[in-house]
C-alpha positions in Angstrom: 48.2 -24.6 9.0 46.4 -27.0 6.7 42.9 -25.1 4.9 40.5 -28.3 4.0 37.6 -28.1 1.3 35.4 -27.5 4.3 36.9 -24.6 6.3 34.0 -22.4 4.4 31.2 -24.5 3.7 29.0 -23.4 6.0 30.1 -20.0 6.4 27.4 -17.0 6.2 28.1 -14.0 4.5 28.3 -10.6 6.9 25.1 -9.0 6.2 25.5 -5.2 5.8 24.2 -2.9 7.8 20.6 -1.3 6.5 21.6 2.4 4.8 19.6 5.5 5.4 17.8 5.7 1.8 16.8 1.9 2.7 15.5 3.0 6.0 13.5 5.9 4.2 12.3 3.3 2.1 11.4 0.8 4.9 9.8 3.5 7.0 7.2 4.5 3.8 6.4 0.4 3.4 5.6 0.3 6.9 3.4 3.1 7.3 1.4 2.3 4.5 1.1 -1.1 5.8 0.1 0.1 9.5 -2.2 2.5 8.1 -4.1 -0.5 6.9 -3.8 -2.3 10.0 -1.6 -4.9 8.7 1.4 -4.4 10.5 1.2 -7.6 12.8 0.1 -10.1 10.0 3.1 -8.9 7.4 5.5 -8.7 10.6 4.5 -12.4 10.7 4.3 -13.1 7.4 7.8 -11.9 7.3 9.3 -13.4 10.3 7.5 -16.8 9.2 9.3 -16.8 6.0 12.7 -15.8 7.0 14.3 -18.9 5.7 13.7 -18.3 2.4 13.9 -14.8 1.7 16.2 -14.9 -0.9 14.1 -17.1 -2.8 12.1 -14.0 -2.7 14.5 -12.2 -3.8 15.2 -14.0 -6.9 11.6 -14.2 -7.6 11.6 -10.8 -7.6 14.2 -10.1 -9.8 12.7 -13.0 -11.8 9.2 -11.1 -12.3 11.1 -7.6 -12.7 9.8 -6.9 -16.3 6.2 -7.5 -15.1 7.0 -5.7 -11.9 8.4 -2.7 -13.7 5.0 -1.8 -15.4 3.6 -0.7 -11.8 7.4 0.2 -10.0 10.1 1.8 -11.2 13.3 -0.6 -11.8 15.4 1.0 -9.8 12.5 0.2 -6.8 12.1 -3.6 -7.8 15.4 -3.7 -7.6 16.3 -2.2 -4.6 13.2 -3.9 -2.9 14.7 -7.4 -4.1 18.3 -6.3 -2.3 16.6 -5.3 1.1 15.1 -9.0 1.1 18.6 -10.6 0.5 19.5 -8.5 3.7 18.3 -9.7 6.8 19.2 -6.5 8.8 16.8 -4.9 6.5 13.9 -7.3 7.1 14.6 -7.5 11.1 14.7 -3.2 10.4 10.8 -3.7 8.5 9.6 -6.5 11.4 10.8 -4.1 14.3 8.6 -0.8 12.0 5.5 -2.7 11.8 5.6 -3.6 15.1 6.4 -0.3 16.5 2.4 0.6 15.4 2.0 4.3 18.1 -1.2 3.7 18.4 -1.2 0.1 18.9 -2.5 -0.8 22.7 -1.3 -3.3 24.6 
């Protein structure tokens, strides 16, 4: 069997699935943005942009040092790897959409 040049070209990296300390962390960001009645407009804002979240990603690894002054690293950086991770963002859409007291 013959591998060509574009056998992997377009091939997506597995995604991993979303750990419980990410969850934890997910679950806090959501709250605090359904508390404020948010929850639909970022779950939008999210889904909108899914394209080019890791642009995101790099921005925020890019604006770290700034970021660090209100965050801890350790959070900017963890927050940058959950946007790389689309498991993790479909995890945040699906918690700010799940708003209890939401009616429908």
């Amino acid at each position: 069997m013959r591998m060509g040049i574009w056998d992997n070209a377009f091939k997506l990296p597995v995604q991993p699935e979303v750990t419980a300390a990410e969850k934890k962390l997910l679950d806090a960001l959501a709250e605090k943005v359904v508390r404020r009645k948010m929850g639909d407009m970022a779950a939008m804002a999210l889904e909108s942009t899914r394209p080019i979240h890791n642009l995101g990603a790099q921005s925020i690894v890019f604006l770290s040092p700034m970021l660090s002054m209100v965050l801890k690293k350790e959070e900017v950086d963890r927050y940058a790897k959950i946007l790389e991770n689309s498991k993790a963002v479909s995890y945040l859409i699906e918690r700010l959409e799940a708003d209890p007291g939401k009616k429908t």
